[in-house]
N, C-alpha and C positions, 0 to 999 in steps of 0.2 A: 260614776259607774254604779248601776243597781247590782245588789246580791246575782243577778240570774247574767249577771255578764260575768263576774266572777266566775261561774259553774261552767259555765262555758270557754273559759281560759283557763287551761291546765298552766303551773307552773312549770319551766326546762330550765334544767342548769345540768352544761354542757361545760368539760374543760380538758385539755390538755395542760399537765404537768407537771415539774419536778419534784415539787414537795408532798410530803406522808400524806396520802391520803385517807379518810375518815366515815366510818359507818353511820355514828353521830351525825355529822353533816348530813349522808345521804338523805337521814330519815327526816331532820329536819327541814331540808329541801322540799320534800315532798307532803308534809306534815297538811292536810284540809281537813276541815270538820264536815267532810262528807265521805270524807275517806273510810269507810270499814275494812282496809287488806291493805298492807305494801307488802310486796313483794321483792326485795333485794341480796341481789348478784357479788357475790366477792372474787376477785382470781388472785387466788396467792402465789409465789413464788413456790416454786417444788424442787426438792433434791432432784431427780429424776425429770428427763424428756425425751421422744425418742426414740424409747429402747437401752437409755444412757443411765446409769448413776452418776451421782460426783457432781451433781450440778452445783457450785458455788456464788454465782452472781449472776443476774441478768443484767444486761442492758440496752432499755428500750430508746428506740432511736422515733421519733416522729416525724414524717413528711408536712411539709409545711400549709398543706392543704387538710392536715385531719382534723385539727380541732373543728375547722367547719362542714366537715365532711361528718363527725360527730354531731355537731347542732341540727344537720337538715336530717337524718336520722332518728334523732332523739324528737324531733317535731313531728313528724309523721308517727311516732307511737302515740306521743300525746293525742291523736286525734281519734284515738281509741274509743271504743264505747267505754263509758264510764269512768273514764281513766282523767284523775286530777291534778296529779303531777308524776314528774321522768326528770329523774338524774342522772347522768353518767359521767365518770371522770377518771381518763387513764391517767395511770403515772409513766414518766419516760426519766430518763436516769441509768443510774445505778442502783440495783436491789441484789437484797439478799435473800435468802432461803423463808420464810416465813410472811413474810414482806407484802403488803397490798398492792396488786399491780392495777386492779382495773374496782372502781366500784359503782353497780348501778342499783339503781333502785324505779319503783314504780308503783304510785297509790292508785286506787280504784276503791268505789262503792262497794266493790265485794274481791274476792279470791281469786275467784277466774277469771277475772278482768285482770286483776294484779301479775297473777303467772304469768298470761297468757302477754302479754303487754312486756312484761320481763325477762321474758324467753326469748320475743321478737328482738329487741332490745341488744342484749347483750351475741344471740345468731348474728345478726346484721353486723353490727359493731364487729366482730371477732372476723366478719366476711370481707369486710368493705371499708373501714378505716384504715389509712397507711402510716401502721405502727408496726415495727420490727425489733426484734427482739436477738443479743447475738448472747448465749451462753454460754458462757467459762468450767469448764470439769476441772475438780484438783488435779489431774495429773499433767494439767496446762494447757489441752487440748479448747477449742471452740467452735461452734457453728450459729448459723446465722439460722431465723424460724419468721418466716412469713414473705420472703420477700421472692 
């Protein structure tokens, strides 16, 4: 494979799962020497959702269809202008308040590319992958968010 088939194959790394996930990784995922911008997405766990305080734990449940529902997603950014590489990788589990729930990332030649690619990115994912999420508040109370 010549350098200019390279340029033309963005790297995607797509995943579903339950262990800590890492910014680290992302950026390394995404790492080309044509890359000038990554652009990368964190969703943390928050006290608050809702309208609610007291949020103490999430727990994210995955339909057995997302992580691939994630990869053909995370492909179609790739095919972005200028765009080198797309990460994306939910956590499902059990989390706590500070906690990495979703992280993506996305290299590009430049900045606009990189936003603009990371924005679509993690919209879509947030729209259209089947991940739910039930909430625990200390006062013992829960509800369920996405389903």
């Amino acid at each position: 494979m010549g350098h200019d088939d390279a340029v033309s194959s963005p790297s995607v790394v797509t995943d579903v799962r339950d262990s800590p996930l890492s910014v680290d990784e992302a950026l390394r995922a995404v790492s080309h020497p044509r890359a000038g911008a990554v652009a990368i997405f964190v969703g943390t766990v928050r006290e608050h959702d809702e309208g609610r305080e007291g949020v103490t734990v999430l727990d994210y449940s995955a339909h057995p269809d997302a992580a691939d529902r994630l990869a053909e997603i995370a492909a179609t950014v790739s095919q972005g202008h200028q765009v080198h590489g797309v990460y994306a990788v939910h956590r499902t589990g059990s989390l706590r308040v500070g906690d990495l729930a979703v992280v993506c990332a996305v290299s590009a030649e430049h900045r606009a590319e990189a936003f603009e690619g990371g924005r679509r990115l993690i919209e879509v994912l947030k729209a259209q992958v089947p991940i739910w999420k039930r909430q625990q508040y200390v006062d013992g109370g829960h509800s369920w968010v996405g389903m």
